[in-house]
C-alpha positions in Angstrom: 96.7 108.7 77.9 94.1 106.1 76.4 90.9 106.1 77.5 91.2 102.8 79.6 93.6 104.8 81.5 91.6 107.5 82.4 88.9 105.6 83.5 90.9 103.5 85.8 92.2 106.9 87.3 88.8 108.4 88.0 88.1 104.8 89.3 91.1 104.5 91.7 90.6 108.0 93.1 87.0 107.0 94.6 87.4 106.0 98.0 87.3 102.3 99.0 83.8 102.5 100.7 82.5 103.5 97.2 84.0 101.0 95.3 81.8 98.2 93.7 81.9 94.8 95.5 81.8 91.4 93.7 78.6 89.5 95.1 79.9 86.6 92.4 83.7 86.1 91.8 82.3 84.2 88.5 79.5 85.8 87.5 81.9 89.5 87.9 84.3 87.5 85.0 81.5 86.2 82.9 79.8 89.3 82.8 83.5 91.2 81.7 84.0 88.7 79.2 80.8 88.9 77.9 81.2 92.9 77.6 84.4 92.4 75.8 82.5 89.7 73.4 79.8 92.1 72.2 82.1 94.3 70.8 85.6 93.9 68.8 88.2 96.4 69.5 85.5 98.7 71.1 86.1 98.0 75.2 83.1 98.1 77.5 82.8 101.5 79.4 84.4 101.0 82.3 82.7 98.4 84.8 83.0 98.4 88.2 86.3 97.0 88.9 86.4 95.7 92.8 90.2 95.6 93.5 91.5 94.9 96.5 93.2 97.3 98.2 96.4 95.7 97.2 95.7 95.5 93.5 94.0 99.1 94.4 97.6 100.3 95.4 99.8 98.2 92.5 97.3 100.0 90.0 97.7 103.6 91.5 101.2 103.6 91.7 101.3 102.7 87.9 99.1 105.0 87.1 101.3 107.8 88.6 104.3 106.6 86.9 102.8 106.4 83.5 101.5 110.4 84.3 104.9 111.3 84.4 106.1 109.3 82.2 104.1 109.9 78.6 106.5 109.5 76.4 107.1 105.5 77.5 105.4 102.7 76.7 104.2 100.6 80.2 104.5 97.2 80.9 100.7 97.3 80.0 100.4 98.6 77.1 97.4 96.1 76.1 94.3 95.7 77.7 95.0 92.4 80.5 91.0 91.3 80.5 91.8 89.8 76.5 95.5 89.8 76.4 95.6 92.0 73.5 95.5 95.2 72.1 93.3 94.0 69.7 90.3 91.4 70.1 87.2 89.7 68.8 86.2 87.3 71.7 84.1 84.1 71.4 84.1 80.9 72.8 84.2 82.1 76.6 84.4 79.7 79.4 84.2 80.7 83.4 84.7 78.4 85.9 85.1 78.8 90.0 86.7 76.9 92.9 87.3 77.7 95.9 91.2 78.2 97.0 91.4 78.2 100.7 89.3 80.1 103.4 88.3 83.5 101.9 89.9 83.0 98.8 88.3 82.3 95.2 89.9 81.3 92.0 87.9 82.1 88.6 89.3 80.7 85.3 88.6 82.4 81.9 89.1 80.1 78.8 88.3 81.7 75.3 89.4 82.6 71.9 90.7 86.2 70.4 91.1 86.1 66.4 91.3 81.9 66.6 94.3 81.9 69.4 92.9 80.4 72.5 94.3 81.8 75.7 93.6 81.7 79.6 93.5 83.7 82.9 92.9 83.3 86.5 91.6 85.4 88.6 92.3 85.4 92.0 90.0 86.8 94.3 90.2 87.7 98.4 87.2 88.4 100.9 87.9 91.2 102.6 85.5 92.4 105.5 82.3 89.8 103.9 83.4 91.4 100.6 84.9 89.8 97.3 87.4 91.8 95.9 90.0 91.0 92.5 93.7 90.7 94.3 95.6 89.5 91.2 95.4 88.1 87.2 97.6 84.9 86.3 97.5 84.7 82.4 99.0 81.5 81.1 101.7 80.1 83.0 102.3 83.6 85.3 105.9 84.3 83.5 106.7 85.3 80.3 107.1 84.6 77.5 103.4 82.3 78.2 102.1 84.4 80.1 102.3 87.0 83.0 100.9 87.9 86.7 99.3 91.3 86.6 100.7 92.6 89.9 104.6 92.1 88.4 103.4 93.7 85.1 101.7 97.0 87.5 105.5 96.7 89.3 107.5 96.8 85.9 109.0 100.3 85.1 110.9 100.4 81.2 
């Protein structure tokens, strides 16, 4: 199991209450991004990822299936943040607006290796709390693009 893998499984077994909030919606994606932009191929030790208990759920149950499951390749079997399994990041770009009452959308614009590519990131507030409740990368459907929660849903 890679090493992204295990440190969303030690992540998702903390309980709720201990899980990092997201003051910023933006500032939580620019940050990532500029993680990922410091270093090619090398990802960031595992941030503080504030899912919502939702996403929480979608990424748990995945997690269990790939467990028992080691000898199949997942529907993510790159790392979602870049859209690769390979990346040199540069030319990032974070914006915000706000999508309804107690919802936040943040869009990532940047390049990997000279391919530009794009994600949204939809966030939720949940008791005064921002929380990650789903990833839209390019269009949401394949083959330019996907929705993280279908990909965490997807069993080979």
């Amino acid at each position: 199991m890679g090493r992204k893998l295990l440190a969303l499984a030690a992540l998702l077994s903390l309980p709720a209450a201990a899980q990092a909030q997201v003051d910023d919606p933006r500032a939580f994606v620019a940050r990532s991004y500029a993680a990922y932009a410091r270093a090619a191929n090398d990802p960031p030790a595992e941030q503080p990822r504030a899912y919502s208990p939702r996403l929480r759920a979608l990424f748990a149950g995945y997690e269990s299936w790939a467990r028992a499951h080691d000898d199949l390749v997942g529907s993510l079997d790159f790392d979602w943040w870049v859209n690769a399994q390979d990346w040199e990041i540069s030319r990032v770009a974070v914006t915000q607006a706000p999508s309804g009452r107690g919802r936040r959308t943040v869009a990532a614009r940047w390049t990997n290796y000279g391919r530009v590519d794009r994600s949204r990131f939809l966030f939720v507030r949940i008791g005064g709390r921002w929380y990650l409740d789903d990833v839209v990368n390019g269009n949401g459907r394949e083959p330019d693009g996907w929705t993280l929660s279908a990909l965490l849903r997807q069993r080979p």
